[in-house]
N, C-alpha and C positions, 0 to 999 in steps of 0.2 A: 695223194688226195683220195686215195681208192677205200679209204677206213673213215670217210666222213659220207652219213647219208642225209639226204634232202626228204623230206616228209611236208606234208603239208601240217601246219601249227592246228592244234585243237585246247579246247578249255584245259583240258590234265596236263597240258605247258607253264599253265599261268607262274606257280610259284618258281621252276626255271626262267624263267622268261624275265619276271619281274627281279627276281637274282640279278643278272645280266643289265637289267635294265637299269637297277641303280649304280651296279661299278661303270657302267658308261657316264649317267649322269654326274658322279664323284669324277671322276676320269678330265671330264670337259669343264667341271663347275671348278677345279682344281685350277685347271689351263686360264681360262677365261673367266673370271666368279664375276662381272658385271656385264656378262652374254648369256652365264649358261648356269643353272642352280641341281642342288641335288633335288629330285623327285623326292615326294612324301611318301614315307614307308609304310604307314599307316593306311588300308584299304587300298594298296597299290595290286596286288594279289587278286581281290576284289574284283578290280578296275579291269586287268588282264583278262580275266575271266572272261565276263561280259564280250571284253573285246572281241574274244577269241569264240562267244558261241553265239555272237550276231551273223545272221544272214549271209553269203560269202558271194557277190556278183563275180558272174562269170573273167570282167574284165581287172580284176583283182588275185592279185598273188601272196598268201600269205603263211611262209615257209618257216620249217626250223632244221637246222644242221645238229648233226648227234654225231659222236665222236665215242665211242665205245659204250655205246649205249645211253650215252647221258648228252643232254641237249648242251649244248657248246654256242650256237648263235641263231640269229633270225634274219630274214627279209619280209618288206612288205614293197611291195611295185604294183602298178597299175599300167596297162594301157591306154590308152588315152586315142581316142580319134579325133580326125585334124577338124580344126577349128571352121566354121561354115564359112567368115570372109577372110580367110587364109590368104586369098587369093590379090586382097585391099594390104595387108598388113608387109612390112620389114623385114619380121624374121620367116625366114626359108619354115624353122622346121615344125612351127605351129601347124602347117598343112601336110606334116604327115603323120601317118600312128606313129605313138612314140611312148616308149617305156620310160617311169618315170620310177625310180627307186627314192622311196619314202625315206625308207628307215633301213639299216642294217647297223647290226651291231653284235659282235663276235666278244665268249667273255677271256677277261684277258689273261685266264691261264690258258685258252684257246688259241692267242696271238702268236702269229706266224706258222700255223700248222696246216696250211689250205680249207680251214672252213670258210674264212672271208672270200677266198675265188673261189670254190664250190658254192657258195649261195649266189655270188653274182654271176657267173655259167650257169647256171641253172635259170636264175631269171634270164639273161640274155636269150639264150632258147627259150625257153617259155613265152617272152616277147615276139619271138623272130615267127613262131609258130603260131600266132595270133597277128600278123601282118606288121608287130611294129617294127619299123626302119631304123631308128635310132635310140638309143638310150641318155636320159638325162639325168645327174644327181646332184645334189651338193652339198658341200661340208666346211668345215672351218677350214681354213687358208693355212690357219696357225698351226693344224692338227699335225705332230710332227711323224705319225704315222699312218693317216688316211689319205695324203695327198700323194705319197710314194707309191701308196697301193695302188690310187688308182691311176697313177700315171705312168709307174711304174712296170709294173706288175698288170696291169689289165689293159694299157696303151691308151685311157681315158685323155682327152689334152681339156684347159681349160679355155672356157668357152663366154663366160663373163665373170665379173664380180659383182655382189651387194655388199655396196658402203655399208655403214651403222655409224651410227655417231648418239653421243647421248645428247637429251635437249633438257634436261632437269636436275 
């Protein structure tokens, strides 16, 4: 993993990024196509842009992994602080800080080379070192290689499910 670096993501990402962004989309929209569709390639580049040269709060992490010089994957996580009646509610971990991994997605000539554990160590410190306690993600169930990873490979265990069901 010593030949994959973590940077923080800037606009000059956008057209890697949105690269990446569509073979995830093809990838899932493939696996699931009444869950999950390909992104429009059309002003997606555009769209990245923007994303990437909006304002960046302190409690926001928004990274890209480079593999011999060329961007290979991303994260985006937030910390998140505990909820004000944390204290009224069921779940434990609404009442602590807690790392919330949006997004990640590694491209899949990248697959199984440690970009995907180098961006989530990287966020994990990144969280731990801004007070949060635990980390939370989630992914398709189906994903026949996001669910090894991260329970696998990062010792992630599952902690609930969301139904879907179609009504139309």
């Amino acid at each position: 993993m010593s030949d994959v670096v973590i940077r923080d993501s800037s606009p000059a990402d956008a057209a890697a990024l949105a690269a990446i962004w569509l073979e995830t989309t093809r990838l899932y929209a493939q696996a699931e196509p009444e869950r999950f569709q390909v992104a429009r390639e059309e002003g997606l580049v555009e769209w990245m842009r923007a994303h990437l040269g909006a304002p960046r709060p302190a409690s926001k992490l928004d990274v890209v992994a480079e593999r011999a010089g060329t961007v290979a994957g991303y994260l985006v996580a937030w910390v998140r602080d505990p909820v004000l009646d944390a204290p009224f509610q069921l779940v434990r971990d609404i009442g602590r800080p807690r790392l919330e991994v949006q997004a990640i997605g590694v491209a899949p000539r990248a697959f199984r080379t440690g970009v995907g554990t180098a961006l989530m160590r990287h966020a994990e410190h990144w969280g731990r070192e801004r007070g949060a306690e635990i980390c939370t993600l989630d992914t398709s169930l189906d994903s026949p290689m996001a669910v090894p990873f991260y329970e696998k490979r990062l010792g992630y265990r599952r902690a609930s499910v969301i139904f879907w069901k179609k009504l139309t």
